[in-house]
N, C-alpha and C positions, 0 to 999 in steps of 0.2 A: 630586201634581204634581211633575215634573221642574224639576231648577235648573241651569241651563246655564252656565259662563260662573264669574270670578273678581266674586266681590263685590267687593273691596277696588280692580280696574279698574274699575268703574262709575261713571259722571257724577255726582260728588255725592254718593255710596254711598247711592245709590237702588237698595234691593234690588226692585222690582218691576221695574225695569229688565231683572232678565235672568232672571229668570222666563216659562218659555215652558211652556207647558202642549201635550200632546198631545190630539186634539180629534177628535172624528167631524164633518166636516162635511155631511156631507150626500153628494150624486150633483153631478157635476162638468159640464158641456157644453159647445163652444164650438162655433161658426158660422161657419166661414169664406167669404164671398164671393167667388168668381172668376170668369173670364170663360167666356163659355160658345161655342159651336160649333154651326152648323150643317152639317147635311150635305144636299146639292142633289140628289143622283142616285147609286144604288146599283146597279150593274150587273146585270140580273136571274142569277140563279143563283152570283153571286161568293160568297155564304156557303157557309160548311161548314157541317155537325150540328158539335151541342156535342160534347164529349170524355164521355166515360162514366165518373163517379166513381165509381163503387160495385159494378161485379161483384163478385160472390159465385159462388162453388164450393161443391157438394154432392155429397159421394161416397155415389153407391148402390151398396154393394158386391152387394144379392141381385140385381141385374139387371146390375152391370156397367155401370152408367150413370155419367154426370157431369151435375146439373142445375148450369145456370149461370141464375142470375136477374143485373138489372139494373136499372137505370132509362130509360125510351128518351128518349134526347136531340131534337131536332125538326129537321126538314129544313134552316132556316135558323138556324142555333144553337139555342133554346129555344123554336122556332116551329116547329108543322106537324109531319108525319111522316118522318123517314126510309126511304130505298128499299130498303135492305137494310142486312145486318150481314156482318162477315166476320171469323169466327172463325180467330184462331192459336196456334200454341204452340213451345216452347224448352225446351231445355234450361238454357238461362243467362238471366233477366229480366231481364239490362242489355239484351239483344240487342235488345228491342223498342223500345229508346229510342237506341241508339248503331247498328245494324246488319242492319233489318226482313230484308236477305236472310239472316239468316242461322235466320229463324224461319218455319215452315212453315204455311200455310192448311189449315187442317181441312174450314170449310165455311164458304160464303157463302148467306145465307140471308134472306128476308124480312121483312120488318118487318111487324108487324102491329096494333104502336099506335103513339096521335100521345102528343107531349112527354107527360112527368112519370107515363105510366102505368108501371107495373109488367112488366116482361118476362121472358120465362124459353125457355131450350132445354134440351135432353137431348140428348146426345150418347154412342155405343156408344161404351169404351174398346177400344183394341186393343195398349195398351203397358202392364205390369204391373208392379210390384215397383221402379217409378223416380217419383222426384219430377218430374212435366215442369208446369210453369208457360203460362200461360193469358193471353190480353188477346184486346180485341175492340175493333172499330172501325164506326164507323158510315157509311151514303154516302149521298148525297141523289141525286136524281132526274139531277142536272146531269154525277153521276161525282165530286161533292167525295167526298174523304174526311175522315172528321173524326178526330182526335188518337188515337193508341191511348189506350187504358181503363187503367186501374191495372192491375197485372199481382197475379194469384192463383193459388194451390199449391195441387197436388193430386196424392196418392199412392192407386191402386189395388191392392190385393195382388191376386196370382194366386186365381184359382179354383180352390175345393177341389173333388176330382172324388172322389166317394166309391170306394169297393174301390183307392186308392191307397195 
């Protein structure tokens, strides 16, 4: 046990006074009460698709591919299917968050599950020996689109062409 504290200041030099012991207590909780909201009427089609946390990159160098998997966000945030996707890419990964023109569309492409399944594309490289960075966006039925994806790296070296 720790002793904190001058004895000789204590009330009455009551040494249990400033004895404080360090203690497990247990898991802690609290409950706050507030006020809560309703909502009357939502304009049909006003939601975006949620944003896409989790693309992933996969370089296939024997075919020259890039498999991108993800998770499909839902037409209405976390609801339903999105209508398609639309893949881009940069040179610089600020670009997709400060300056979308200045990052190029690869392919716009179809969707083909609803929320929380598992998704994946293949895409032919056509640029080699450069780091270029990757995000994807989601669009519902209406034309939202939903928040670019995390942005992810991907380097392809050149193909070796044998009797080279």
């Amino acid at each position: 046990m720790k002793t904190y504290g001058d004895v000789s200041r204590s009330c009455c030099h009551d040494k249990t006074y400033v004895k404080i012991s360090n203690q497990k207590l247990g898991s802690f909780s609290r409950i706050v009460k507030g006020d809560s909201f309703r909502i009357h009427s939502i304009k049909k089609g006003a939601l975006p698709p949620s944003r896409i946390m989790n693309l992933a990159v996969d370089v296939l160098t024997a075919s020259q591919q890039l498999e991108f998997s993800w998770t499909s966000p839902g037409d209405d945030f976390d609801s339903g299917k999105p209508t398609s996707y639309q893949l881009f890419y940069s040179d610089y990964p600020a670009a997709f968050y400060t300056n979308m023109k200045k990052t190029k569309l690869i392919e716009s492409f179809s969707a083909s599950k609803s929320a929380g399944s598992n998704e994946s594309k293949k895409i032919k490289v056509e640029f080699f020996d450069t780091n270029l960075h990757y995000a994807l966006l989601a669009v519902d039925k209406d034309g939202n689109l939903g928040q670019i994806s995390n942005v992810v790296k991907a380097y392809m070296p050149s193909p070796i062409i044998p009797g080279d």
